[in-house]
Backbone as numpy.savetxt, mean C-alpha at the origin, in Angstrom:
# Nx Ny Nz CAx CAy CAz Cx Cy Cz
-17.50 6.39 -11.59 -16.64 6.06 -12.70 -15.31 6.79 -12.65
-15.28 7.88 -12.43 -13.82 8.78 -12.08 -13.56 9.02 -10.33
-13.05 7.75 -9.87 -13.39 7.91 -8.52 -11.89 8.35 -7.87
-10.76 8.80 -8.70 -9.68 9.83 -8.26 -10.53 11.03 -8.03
-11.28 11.36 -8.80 -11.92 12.78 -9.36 -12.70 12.96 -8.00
-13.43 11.95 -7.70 -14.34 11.81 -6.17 -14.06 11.93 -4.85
-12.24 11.43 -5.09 -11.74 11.61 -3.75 -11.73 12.72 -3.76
-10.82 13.52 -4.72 -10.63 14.58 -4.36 -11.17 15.89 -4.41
-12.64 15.81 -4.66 -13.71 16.72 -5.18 -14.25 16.60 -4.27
-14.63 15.95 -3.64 -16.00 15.09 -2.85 -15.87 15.26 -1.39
-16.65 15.92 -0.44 -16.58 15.76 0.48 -17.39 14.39 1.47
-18.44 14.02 0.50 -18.80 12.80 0.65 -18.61 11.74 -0.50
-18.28 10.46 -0.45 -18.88 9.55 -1.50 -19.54 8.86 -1.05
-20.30 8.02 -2.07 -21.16 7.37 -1.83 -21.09 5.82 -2.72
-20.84 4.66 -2.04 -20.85 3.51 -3.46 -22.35 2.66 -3.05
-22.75 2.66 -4.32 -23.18 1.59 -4.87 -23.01 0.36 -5.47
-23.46 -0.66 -5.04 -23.58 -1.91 -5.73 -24.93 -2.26 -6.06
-25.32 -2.65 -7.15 -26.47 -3.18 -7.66 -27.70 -2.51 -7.39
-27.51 -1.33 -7.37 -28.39 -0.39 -6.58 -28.62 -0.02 -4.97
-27.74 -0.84 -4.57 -28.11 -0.49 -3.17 -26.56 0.14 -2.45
-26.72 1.23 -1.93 -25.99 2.04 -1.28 -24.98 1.00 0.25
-23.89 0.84 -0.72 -23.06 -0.10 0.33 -22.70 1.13 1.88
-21.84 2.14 1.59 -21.42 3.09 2.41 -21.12 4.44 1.98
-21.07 4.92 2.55 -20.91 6.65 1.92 -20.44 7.61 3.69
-19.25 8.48 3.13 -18.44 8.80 3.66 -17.05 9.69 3.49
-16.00 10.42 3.63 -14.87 10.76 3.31 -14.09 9.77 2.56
-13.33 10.40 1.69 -12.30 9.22 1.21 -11.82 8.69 2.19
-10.96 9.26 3.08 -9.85 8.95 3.97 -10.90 7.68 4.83
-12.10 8.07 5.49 -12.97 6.81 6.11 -13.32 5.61 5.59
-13.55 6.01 3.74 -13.46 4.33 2.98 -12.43 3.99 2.97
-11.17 4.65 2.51 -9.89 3.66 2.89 -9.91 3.26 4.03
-10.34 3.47 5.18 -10.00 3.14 6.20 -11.07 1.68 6.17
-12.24 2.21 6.19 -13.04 0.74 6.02 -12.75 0.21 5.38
-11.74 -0.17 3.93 -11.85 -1.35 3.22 -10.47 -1.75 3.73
-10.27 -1.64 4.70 -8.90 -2.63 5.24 -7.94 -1.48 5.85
-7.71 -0.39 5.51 -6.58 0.39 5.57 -5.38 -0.38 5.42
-4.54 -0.52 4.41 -3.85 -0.94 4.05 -3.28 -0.10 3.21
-1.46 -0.30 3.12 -0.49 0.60 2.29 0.23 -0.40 1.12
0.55 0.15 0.46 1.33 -0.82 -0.46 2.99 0.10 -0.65
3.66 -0.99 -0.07 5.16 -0.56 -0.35 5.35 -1.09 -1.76
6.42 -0.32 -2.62 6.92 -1.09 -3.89 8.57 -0.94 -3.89
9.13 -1.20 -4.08 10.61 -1.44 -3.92 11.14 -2.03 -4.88
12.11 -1.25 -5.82 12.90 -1.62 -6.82 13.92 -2.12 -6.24
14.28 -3.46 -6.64 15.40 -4.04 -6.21 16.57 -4.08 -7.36
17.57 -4.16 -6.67 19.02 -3.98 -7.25 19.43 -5.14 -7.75
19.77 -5.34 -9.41 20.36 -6.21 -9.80 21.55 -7.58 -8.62
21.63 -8.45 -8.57 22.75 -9.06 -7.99 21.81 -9.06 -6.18
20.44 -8.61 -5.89 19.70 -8.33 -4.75 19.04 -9.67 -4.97
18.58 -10.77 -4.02 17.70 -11.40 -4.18 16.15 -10.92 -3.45
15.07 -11.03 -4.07 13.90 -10.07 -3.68 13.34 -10.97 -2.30
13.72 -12.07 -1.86 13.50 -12.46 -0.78 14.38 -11.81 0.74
15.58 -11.02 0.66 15.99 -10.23 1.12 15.54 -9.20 1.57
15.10 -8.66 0.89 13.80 -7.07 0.91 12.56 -7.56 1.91
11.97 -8.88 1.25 11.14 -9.65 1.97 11.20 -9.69 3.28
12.06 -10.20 3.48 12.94 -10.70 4.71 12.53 -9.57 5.56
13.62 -8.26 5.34 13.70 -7.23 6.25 12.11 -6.76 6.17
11.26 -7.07 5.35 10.32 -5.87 6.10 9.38 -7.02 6.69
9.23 -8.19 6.71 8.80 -9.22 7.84 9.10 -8.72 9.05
10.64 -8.64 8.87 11.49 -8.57 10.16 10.62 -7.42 11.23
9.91 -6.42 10.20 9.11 -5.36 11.27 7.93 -5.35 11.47
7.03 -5.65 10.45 5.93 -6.15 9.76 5.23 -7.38 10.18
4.18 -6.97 11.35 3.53 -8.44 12.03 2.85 -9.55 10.60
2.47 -8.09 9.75 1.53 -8.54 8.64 2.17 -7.92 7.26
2.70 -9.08 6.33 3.00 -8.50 5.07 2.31 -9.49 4.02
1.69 -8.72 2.84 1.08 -9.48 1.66 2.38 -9.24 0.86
2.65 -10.17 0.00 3.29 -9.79 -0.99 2.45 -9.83 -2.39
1.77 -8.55 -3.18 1.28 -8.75 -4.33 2.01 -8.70 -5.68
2.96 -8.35 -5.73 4.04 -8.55 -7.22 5.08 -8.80 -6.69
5.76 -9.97 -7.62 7.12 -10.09 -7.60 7.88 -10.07 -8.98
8.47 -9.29 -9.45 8.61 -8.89 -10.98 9.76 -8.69 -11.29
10.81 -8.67 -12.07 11.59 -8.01 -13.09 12.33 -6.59 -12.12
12.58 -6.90 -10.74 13.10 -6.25 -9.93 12.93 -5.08 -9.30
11.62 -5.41 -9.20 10.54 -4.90 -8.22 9.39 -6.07 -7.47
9.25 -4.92 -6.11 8.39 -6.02 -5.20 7.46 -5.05 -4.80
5.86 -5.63 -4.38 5.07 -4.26 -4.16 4.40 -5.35 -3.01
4.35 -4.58 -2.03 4.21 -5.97 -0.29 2.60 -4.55 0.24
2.05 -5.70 0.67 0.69 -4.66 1.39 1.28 -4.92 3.13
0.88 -3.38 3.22 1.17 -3.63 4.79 0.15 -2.61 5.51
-0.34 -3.14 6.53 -1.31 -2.94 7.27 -1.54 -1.37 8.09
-2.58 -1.00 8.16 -2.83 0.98 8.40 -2.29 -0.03 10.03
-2.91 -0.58 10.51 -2.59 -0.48 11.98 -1.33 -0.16 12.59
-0.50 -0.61 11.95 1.26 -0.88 11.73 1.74 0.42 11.78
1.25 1.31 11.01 1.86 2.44 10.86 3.16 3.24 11.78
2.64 2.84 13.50 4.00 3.54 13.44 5.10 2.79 13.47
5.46 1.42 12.75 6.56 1.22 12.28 6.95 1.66 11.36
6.68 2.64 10.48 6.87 3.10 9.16 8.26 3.92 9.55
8.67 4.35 9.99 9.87 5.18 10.56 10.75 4.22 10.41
10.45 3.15 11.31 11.30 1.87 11.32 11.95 1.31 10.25
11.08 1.21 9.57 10.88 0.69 8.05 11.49 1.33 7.08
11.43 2.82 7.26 12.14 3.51 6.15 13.51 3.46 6.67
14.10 3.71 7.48 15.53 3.54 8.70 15.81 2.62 7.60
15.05 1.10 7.93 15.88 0.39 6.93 16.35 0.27 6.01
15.26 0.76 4.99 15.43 0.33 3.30 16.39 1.51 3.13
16.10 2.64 3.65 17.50 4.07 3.73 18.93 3.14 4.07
18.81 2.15 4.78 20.46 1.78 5.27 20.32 0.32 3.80
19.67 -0.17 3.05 19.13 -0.98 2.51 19.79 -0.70 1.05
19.34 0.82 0.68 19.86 1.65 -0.51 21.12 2.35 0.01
21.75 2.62 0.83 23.37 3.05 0.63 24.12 1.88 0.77
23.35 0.63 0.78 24.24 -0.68 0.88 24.26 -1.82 -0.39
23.57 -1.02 -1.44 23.18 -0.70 -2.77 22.08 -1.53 -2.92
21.16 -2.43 -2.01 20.81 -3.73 -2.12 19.37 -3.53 -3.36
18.75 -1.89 -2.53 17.72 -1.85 -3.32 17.82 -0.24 -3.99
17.34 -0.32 -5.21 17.35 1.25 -5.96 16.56 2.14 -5.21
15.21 2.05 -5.07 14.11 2.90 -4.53 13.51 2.31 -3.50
12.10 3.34 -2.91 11.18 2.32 -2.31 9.81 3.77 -2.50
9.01 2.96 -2.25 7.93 4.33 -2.18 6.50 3.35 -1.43
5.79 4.52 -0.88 5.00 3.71 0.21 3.61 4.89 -0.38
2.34 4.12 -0.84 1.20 4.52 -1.17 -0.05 3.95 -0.63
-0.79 4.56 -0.76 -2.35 4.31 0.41 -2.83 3.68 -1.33
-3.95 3.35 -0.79 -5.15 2.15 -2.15 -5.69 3.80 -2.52
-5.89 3.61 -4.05 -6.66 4.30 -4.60 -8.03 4.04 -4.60
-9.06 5.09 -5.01 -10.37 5.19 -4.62 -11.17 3.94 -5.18
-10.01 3.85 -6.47 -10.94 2.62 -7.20 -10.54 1.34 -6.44
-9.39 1.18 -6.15 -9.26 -0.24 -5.05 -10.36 -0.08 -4.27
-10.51 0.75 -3.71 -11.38 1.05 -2.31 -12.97 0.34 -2.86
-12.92 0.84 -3.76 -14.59 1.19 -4.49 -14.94 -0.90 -4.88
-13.94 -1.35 -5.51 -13.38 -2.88 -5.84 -13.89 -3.79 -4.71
-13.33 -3.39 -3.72 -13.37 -4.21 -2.64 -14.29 -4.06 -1.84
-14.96 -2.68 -1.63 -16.63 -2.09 -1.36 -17.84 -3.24 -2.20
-17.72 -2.89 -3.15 -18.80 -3.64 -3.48 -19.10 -4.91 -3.97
């Protein structure tokens, strides 16, 4: 039920579904088993169209989900395998934001409860 509390307490977890013990393991190994996947979010800049932002991180990105498109922000899933384009990636949106297109960007791993969601 407090499965922030689990990651970071826990040297093992353990999930259940319906009583039966799906996997149990390190946090860092269930994220990894339920897809390893990151979620970029990116505030976009008034007068920015959010297919732009889109655009460029396709442009690096064999694999992009896009899960919100909102009120000038975009939050795109992109794949653990990918990772070392992430350098790449930030290069951009850094030349992206002094070209005012987008305000921010920030890049986060799935929380325990995504993890736990998609586990069972």
């Amino acid at each position: 039920h407090h499965m922030e509390e689990a990651d970071i307490l826990g040297d093992r977890i353990a999930i259940l579904s319906q009583g039966n013990l799906v996997c149990c393991g390190s946090g860092l190994f269930l994220k990894r088993l339920s897809g390893g996947t990151y979620f970029l979010t990116v505030e976009v800049k008034a007068g920015t169209e959010a297919t732009t932002v889109i655009g460029a991180v396709e442009h690096i990105f064999r694999s992009v989900v896009v899960r919100t498109l909102a009120q000038g922000q975009v939050v795109m899933e992109l794949a653990a395998e990918d990772m070392d384009l992430f350098q790449e990636l930030c290069l951009s949106l850094d030349n992206m934001r002094r070209a005012n297109e987008i305000e921010s960007y920030g890049i986060s791993a799935p929380t325990m409860e995504e993890v736990f969601l998609k586990l069972s």
